[in-house]
C-alpha positions in Angstrom: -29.3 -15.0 26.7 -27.2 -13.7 29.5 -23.6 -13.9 29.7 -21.7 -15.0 32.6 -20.6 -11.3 32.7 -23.9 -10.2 32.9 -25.2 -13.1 35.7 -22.0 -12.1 37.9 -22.7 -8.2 37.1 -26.5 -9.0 38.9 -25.5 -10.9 41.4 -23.0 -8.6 42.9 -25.4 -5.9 42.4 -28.4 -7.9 44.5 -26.0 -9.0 47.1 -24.5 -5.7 48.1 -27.6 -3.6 47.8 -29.8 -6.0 50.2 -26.9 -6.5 52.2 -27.2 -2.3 52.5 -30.8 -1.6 52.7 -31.7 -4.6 55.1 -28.7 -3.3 57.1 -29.7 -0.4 57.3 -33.4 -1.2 58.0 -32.2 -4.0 60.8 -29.9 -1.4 62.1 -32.6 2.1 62.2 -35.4 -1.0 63.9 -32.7 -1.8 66.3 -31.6 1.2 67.6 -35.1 3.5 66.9 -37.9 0.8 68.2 -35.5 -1.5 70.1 -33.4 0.9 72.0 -30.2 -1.2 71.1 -27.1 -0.6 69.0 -25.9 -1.3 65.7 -22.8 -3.0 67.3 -25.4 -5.3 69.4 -27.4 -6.2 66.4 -24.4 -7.5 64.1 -22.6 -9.5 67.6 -26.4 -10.9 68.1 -25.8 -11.9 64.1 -22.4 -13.1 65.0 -23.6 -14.9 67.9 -26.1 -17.7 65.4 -21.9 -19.1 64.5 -20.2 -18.5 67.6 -22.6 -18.3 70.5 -23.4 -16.0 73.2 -19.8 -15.2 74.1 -20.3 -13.0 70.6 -22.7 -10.5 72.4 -19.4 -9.4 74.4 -16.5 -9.7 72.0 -16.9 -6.1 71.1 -16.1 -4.8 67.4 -14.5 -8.2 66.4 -17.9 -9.6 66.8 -19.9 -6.9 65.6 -17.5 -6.8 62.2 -18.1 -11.0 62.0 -21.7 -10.5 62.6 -21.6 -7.5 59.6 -19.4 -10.2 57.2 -22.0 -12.8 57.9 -24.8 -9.9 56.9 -23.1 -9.7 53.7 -23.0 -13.6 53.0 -26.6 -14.5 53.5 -27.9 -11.5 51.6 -25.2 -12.9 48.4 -26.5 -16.3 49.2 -30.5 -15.5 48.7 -29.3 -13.2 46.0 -27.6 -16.0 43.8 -30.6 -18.4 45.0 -33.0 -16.2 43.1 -31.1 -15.3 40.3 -30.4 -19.3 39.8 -34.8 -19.4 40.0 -34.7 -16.6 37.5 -32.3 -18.3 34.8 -34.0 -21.5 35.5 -37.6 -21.4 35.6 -39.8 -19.8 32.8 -42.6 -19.6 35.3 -40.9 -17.0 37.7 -39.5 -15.0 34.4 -43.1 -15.0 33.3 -44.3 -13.4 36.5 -41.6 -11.1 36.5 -43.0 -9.8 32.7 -46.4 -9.2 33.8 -47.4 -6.1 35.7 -45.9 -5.5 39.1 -44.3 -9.0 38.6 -41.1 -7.6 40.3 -43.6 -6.2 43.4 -45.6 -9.4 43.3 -42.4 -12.0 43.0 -40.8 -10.1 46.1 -43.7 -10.2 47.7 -43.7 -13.5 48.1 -39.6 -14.2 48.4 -38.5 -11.5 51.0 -40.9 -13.2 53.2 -39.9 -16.6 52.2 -36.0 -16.0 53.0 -37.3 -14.8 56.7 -39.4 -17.5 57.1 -36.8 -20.3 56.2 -33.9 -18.5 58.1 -35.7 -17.8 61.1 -38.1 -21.1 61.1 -35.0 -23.4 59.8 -31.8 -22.4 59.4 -31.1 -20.4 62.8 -33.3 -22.8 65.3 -30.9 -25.5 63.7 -27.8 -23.9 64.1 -28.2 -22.4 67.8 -30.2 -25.7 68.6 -33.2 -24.2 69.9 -36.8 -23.2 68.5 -37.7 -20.3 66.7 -39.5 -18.0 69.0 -42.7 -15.8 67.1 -43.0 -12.4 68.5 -44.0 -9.1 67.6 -40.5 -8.9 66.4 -40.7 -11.7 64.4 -43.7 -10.7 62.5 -42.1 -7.3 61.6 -39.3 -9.0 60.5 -41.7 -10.9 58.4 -43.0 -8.2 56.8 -40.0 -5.7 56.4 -38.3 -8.5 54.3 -41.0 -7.6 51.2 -39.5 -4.1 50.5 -36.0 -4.7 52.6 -35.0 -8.2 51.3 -37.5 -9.1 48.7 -37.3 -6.4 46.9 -33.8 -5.4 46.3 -33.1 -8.8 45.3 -35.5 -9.2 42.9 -35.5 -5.7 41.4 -31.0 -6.0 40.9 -31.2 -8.9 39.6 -33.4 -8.5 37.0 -33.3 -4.9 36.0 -29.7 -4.4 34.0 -28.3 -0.9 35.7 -29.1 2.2 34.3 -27.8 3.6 31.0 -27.0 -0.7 29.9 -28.0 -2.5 27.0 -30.4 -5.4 27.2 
């Protein structure tokens, strides 16, 4: 049985270490294989709310585009802890070898595809577009997204009780 303690204690744990890793995996893919900035990246996240004036509102953008960062990866944190506390199926998974590895496989790729397929085409009102970028997006959300999630939410931190 958890404790609301203990379902708060996870969440806050996936949230801000997927919020850190994909940051920092968006951010080194964006300025190393892009040739952009980490500012750019974040107004380009900004710019999904506020449009393309983001892309030149300098570091008020970029910090908006870092805070919206932050909320998505809490969001698809507390959606998969709520799948975790809720369905035997995905806890059963999870017990059997490399559950955590096969479970992420299969949401870190699922939170890409629904952001980038639903949720931003409907909020800049235009289609997705599937490019190389895409695709690596795709897959870096396994070990960057996927896998942070699922690992902090169901792994108490070291040195706890179960």
């Amino acid at each position: 049985m958890t404790t609301p303690d203990d379902r708060l204690s996870r969440l806050v744990r996936a949230g801000l270490v997927t919020a850190l890793i994909d940051g920092l995996f968006s951010s080194v893919l964006n300025v190393l294989a892009y040739g952009s900035t980490v500012p750019r990246l974040f107004q380009g996240v900004a710019s999904v709310l506020i449009g393309a004036q983001a892309m030149s509102g300098g570091a008020p953008t970029a910090a908006l585009g870092v805070v919206m960062h932050v909320c998505v990866a809490f969001f698809w944190s507390a959606v998969f802890l709520f799948l975790v506390l809720r369905a035997a199926w995905v806890r059963g998974v999870l017990a059997s070898r490399y559950g955590v590895i096969k479970i992420a496989a299969a949401y870190g790729p699922l939170v890409w595809m629904v952001m980038s397929l639903v949720v931003i085409p409907v909020m800049v009102q235009r289609p997705p577009s599937i490019t190389i970028r895409w695709w690596i997006q795709l897959f870096g959300h396994f070990p960057f997204v996927g896998l942070p999630i699922v690992a902090s939410s169901v792994r108490p931190p070291s040195g706890s009780k179960r």
